[in-house]
PLY file of the C-alpha trace (Angstrom):
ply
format ascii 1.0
element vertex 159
property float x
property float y
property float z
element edge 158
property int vertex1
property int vertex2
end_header
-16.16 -29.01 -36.28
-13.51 -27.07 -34.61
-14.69 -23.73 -36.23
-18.46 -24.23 -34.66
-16.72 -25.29 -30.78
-14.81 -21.94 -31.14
-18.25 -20.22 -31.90
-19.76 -21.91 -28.70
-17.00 -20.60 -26.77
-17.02 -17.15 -28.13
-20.66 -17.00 -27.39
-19.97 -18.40 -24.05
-17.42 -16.09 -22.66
-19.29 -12.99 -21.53
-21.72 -15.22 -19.47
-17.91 -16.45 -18.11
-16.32 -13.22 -17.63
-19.33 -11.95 -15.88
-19.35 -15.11 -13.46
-15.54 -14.16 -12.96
-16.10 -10.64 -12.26
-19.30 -10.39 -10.42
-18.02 -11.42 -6.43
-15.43 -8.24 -7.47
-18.72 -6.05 -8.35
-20.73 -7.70 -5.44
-17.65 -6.65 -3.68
-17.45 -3.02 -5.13
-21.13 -2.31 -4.08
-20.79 -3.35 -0.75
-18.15 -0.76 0.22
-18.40 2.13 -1.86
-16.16 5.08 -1.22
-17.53 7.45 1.78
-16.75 10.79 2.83
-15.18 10.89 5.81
-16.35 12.20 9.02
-14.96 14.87 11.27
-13.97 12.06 13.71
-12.16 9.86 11.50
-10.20 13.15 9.86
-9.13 14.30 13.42
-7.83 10.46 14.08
-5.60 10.52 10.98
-4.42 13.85 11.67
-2.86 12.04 14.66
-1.21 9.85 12.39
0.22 12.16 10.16
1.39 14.43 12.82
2.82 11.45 14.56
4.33 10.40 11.16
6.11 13.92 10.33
7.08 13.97 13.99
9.29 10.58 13.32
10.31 11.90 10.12
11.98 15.35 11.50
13.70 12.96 14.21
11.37 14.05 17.18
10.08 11.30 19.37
8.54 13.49 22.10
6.62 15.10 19.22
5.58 10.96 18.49
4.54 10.10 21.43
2.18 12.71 22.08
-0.08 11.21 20.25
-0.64 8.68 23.22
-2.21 9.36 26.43
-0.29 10.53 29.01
-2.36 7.57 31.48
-0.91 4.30 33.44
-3.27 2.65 31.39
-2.23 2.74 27.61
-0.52 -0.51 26.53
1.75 -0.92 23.95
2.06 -4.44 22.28
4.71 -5.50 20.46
6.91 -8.24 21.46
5.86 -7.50 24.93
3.29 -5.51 26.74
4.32 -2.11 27.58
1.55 -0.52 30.42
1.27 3.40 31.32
2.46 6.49 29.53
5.59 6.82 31.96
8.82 5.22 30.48
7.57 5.45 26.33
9.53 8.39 25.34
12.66 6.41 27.25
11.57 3.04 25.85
11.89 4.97 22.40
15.20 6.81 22.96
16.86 3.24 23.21
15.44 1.35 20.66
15.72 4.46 18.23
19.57 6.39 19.78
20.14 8.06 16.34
17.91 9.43 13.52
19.64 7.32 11.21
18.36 4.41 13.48
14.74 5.87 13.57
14.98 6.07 9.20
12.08 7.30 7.58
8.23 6.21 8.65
5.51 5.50 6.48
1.66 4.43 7.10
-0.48 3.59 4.54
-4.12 1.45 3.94
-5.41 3.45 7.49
-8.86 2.66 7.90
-10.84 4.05 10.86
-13.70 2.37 12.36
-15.67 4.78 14.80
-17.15 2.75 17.81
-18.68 5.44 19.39
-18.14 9.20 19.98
-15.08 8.52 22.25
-13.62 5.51 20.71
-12.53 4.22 17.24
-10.25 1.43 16.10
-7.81 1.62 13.36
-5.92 -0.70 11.28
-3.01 -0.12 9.06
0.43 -0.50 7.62
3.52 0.85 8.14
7.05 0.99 6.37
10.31 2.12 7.93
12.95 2.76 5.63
16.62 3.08 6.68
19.96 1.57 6.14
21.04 -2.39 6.53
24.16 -0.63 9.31
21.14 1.14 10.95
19.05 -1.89 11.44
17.48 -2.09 7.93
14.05 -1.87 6.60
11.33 -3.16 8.69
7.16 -3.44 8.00
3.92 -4.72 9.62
0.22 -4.18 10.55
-1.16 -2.07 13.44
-3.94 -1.45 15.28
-5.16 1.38 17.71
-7.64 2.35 20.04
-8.14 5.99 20.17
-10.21 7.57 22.74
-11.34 11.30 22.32
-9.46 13.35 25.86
-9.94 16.51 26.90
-6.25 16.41 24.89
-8.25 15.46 21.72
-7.91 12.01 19.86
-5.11 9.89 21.64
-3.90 6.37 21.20
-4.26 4.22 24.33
-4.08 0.58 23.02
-1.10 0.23 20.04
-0.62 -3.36 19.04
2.01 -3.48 16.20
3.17 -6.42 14.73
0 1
1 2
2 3
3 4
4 5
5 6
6 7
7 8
8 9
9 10
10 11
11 12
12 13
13 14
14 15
15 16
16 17
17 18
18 19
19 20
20 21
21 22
22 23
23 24
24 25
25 26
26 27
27 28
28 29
29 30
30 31
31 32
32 33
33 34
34 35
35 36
36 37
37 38
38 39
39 40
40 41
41 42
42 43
43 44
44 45
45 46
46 47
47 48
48 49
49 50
50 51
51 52
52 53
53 54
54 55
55 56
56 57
57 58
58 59
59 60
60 61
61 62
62 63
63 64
64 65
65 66
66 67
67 68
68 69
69 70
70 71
71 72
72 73
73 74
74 75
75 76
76 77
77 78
78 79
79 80
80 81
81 82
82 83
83 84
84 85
85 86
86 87
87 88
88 89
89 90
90 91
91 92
92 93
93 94
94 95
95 96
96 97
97 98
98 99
99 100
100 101
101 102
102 103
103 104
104 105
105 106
106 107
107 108
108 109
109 110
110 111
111 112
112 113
113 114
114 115
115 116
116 117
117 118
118 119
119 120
120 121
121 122
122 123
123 124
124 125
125 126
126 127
127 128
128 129
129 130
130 131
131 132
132 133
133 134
134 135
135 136
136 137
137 138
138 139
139 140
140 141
141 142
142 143
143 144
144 145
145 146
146 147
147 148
148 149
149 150
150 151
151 152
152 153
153 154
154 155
155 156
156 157
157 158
């Protein structure tokens, strides 16, 4: 008796593995990988400049990716308006490089809204000493809008 229940469930498990993996290959199909377009490469080429920027230490070089306007927020644990004041806003939360450790984004996905706007979503990792404020991680997202400047950020909510 037990021999012929094990035979049932051998016969039975590729109908069950294929129940257990099909919402995964439902999931697979529905976003397949995609080459990206000229507008979402020239938005992560923001965020890699803006990356390497904080990496060599150079906050002017980071905040250029915003746009210089009175109207770009900046969300964090408050609302930050207007272009005027980031760079100084950065200089005291970040005085030394050891303070401003090493920056990291990663899972960046772009999401085109039209020619002149696109969201993105992402991660990002700081890396730096327990004395210099110690690690620190969240989620982001951005509103770019395409300026005579090229891509710029003008709504950063990061969490």
């Amino acid at each position: 008796m037990p021999l012929r229940f094990s035979l049932r469930l051998a016969l039975r498990l590729p109908a069950l593995a294929i129940a257990l993996l099909l919402p995964a290959l439902l999931a697979a199909q529905q976003n397949p990988l995609h080459t990206a377009s000229r507008q979402e490469l020239n938005i992560i080429k923001v965020l890699l400049a803006q990356e390497n920027a904080w990496n060599k230490g150079d906050l002017a070089g980071y905040v250029s990716g915003f746009k210089d306007s009175p109207d770009t927020l900046f969300i964090t644990h408050q609302i930050f308006r207007g272009f005027a004041g980031l760079l100084d806003e950065y200089k005291r939360d970040y005085p030394t490089r050891a303070a401003m450790g090493t920056l990291g984004f990663s899972d960046l996905e772009v999401h085109p809204l039209d020619e002149n706007f696109a969201v993105v979503t992402g991660k990002y990792r700081l890396e730096r000493s327990k004395k210099d404020g110690g690690n620190a991680e969240g989620l982001f997202s951005l509103v770019f809008e395409n300026t005579d400047n090229g891509w710029k950020i003008v709504v950063d909510h990061t969490t």
